[in-house]
C-alpha positions, 0 to 999 in steps of 0.5 A: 167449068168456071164461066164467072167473067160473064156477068151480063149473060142473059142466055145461054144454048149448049143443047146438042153440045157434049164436053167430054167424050167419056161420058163423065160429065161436066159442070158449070159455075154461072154464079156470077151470072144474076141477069141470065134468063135462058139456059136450054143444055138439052141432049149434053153431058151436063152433071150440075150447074151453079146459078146466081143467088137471085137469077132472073131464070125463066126458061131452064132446060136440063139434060136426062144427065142433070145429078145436082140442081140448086136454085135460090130466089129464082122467082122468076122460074114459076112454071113446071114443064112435064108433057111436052117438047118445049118448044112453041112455033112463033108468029113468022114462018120457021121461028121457034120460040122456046117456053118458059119454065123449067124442063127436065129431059125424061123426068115425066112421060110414058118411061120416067128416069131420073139421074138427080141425086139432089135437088135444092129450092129455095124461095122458087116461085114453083108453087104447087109445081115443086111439089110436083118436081120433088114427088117425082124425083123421089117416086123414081130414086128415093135415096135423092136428097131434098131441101125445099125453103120457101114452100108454098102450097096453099090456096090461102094466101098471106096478106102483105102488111099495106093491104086494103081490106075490099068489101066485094072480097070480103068471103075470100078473107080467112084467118087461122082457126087455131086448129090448122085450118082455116076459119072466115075472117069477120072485119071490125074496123081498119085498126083491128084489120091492120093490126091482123096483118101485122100479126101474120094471121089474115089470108086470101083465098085464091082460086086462080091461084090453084087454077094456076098450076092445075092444083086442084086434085093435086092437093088431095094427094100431099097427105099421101105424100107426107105420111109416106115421107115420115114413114119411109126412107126417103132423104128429105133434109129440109122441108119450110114453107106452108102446105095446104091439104084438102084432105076428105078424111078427118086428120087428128090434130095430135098426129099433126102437132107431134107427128108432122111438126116433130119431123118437119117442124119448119113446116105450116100444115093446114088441112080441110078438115080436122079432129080438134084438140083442146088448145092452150096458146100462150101469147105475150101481147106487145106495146103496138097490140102486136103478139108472139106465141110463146107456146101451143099446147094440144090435148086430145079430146080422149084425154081432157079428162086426165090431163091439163096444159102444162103449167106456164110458170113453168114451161115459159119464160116471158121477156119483155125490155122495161118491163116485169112479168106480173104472171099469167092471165085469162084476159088480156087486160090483166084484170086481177079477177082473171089472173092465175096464181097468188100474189106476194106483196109486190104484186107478182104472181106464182103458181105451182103445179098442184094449183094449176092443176087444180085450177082446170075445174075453173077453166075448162068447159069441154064444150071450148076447145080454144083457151088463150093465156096472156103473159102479163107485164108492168112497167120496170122501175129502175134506181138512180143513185147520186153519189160523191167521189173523192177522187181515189176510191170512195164513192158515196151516195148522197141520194136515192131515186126510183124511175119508171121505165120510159119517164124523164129523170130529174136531179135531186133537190140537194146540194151535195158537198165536196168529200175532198172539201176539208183537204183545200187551202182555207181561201179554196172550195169546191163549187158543186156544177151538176151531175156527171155519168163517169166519177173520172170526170168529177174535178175537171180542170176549168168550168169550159171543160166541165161543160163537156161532161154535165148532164141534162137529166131532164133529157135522159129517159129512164131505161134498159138498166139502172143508173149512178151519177157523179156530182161534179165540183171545181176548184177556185178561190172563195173570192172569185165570186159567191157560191148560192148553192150554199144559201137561201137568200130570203128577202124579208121587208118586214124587218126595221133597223130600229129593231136591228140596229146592228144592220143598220148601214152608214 
């Protein structure tokens, strides 16, 4: 059923109400329906129901009937409802307020039963409470389908970018170790803390926010459930967001980085405690002191001694707009006495795979277990040519520059001539005007139309690609008036016309 001529419903009662008398079941289509706050359709037919993109959902109770739930950008829905009726009694006598939050009719109690087949959250502000939700569904029918988007089951809270670091917080801030978990972050001053949280790697610890959904001894429990998730059957199509689990047992950090990233690789799994590995993170740091990971390579401690990361000459590609990759380092400063590999005559480096390997015995100390490489740039130069046209098909170049990417370009000291020159009427010339992007406008018509095509290089930077420019020439009489591109007039005071009498002037 189609109710999309109702955009302004902010609540909907069907509870009590059935639709068919076959028992097939029926559905309903809100998605036109963003402000709606209440659905209640207890005790219905209801099959399935489609909600708004971003639907103010508070309060959402569904029959034992519901096969189909999809919800997006509910953020507004944050609050799982299992162990009661919801309903509360209000403040006069016999008014009844419903509660808030999302209930299922017998999904929790003494008896659970489920008829859901599908369940789709995504950015839910559930919490830990979808976490709650999908394990049940699946506890009671494990061929239901699952996507979660937009997880978040971790006391660790990502800062937004504008935050303020408080001193009387200071013991709530953590930063990932590298290992997934969680390590105290140090503060060193407000540039280094703003840089840390454009960079995604400054967390909140929040209590309140495991009190919330009484989370507690929750978490203990996702270990259990994603390991039976990767061994079982269960039809879990799309799991993204970030996981804490406060595990009391080690977790090796091999299982987690091949086994649960290779299965649900959209995930952040962190965990209380962790069996490190030996850790390669290869980063690409940009202008602003920002970075992106490139890669993460782990190597079990067993292993250390017959194997090595990968070779990043070879695994990595690195890219940077204006820019050249120079090779990798052990510092982020580029420092020659730092870089890995051997340069030609450019200054670019190379490495093949038996002198990384061979340079392990440099690097490694199997007391660190966290190694970070740096993907090195210089600034790219690009050629500018000035060239001549004649007007059909040659193009000759008259003059070669190189440009550092981001710098100002400059015309040439020259003044080039015309290759058209010697095809005009002896009282005709070409008069050089400037430099000009496209050949096509190389001979315009007038110096007005000219003017609509000559380039201030001074105001072009020196980016994205090389550049050929076009000098422009116009046609008129050598009597109009004199060309000064072609001579240097010099002023000499030092000459007498009695040495020179054939200057001498009436």
């Amino acid at each position: 059923m189609t109710l999309n001529s109702m955009p302004l419903l902010e609540e909907f009662c069907l509870s009590g109400v059935m639709a068919t008398s076959d028992g097939t079941g029926v559905t309903y289509d809100l998605s036109k329906s963003e402000k709606l706050r209440s659905f209640r359709a207890l005790r219905t037919d209801l099959t399935g129901i489609t909600f708004a993109e971003g639907v103010a959902l508070h309060t959402l109770y569904l029959p034992y009937s519901i096969k189909t739930l999809i919800l997006t950008e509910a953020k507004n829905l944050t609050k799982l409802l299992t162990t009661t009726y919801p309903v509360t009694k209000g403040e006069k006598m016999g008014e009844y307020i419903c509660a808030e939050g999302l209930y299922i009719e017998s999904l929790f109690g003494d008896s659970p039963m489920t008829q859901i087949d599908t369940l789709s959250l995504d950015n839910v502000a559930l919490g830990y409470d979808s976490y709650r939700l999908a394990k049940q569904i699946i506890d009671l029918n494990t061929a239901a389908k699952i996507t979660l988007r937009g997880i978040n089951w971790c006391p660790y809270q990502l800062l937004d970018e504008g935050s303020e670091y408080l001193e009387a917080e200071a013991a709530h801030y953590f930063v990932p170790d590298g290992h997934y978990g969680f390590a105290p972050y140090s503060y060193v001053d407000e540039h280094a803390w703003k840089l840390g949280i454009k960079n995604k790697e400054i967390y909140k610890y929040d209590a309140d926010y495991l009190a919330k959904y009484d989370a507690k001894n929750l978490i203990t429990n996702l270990d259990d459930f994603f390991e039976k998730l990767r061994e079982s059957t269960y039809r879990v199509n799309d799991l993204q967001g970030i996981v804490y689990i406060n595990n009391t047992t080690e977790v090796d950090e091999g299982y987690v980085r091949n086994t649960l990233l290779g299965v649900y690789p959209n995930m952040e799994f962190y965990f209380a405690k962790v069996n490190k590995a030996y850790s390669g993170i290869f980063k690409q740091v940009e202008d602003d002191g920002t970075y992106k990971q490139l890669g993460a390579q782990k190597i079990a401690p067993a292993d250390i001694d017959t194997e090595w990361f990968r070779n990043p000459y070879d695994e990595y590609k690195p890219k940077k707009l204006d820019y050249d990759f120079v090779g990798w380092c052990l510092s982020a400063d580029g420092a020659t006495k730092n870089m890995l590999g051997t340069a030609d005559e450019h200054g670019f480096y190379t490495m093949d795979d038996k002198a990384w390997n061979d340079a392990k015995a440099n690097i490694l100390n199997k007391e660190e277990f966290d190694y970070t490489f740096y993907a090195i740039f210089k600034v790219h130069t690009y050629n500018v040519k000035f060239c001549t046209y004649n007007g059909l098909n040659s193009i000759t170049e008259v003059a070669t520059t190189t440009v550092k990417a981001g710098n100002y370009l400059s015309a040439p000291n020259i003044t080039p001539l015309s290759p058209i020159e010697s095809n005009l009427e002896l009282t005709m010339r070409h008069r050089f005007l400037g430099w000009v992007k496209d050949k096509v406008n190389c001979y315009p018509a007038t110096e007005t139309a000219a003017a609509r095509y000559l380039l201030d290089l001074t105001k072009i930077r020196s980016e994205k690609e090389d550049r050929v420019f076009y000098a422009c020439f116009l046609k008129e009489s050598v009597y109009d008036k004199p060309d000064t591109n072609l001579f240097d007039f010099i002023y000499n005071d030092s000459l007498t016309f009695s040495e020179y009498p054939e200057l001498e002037k009436d």
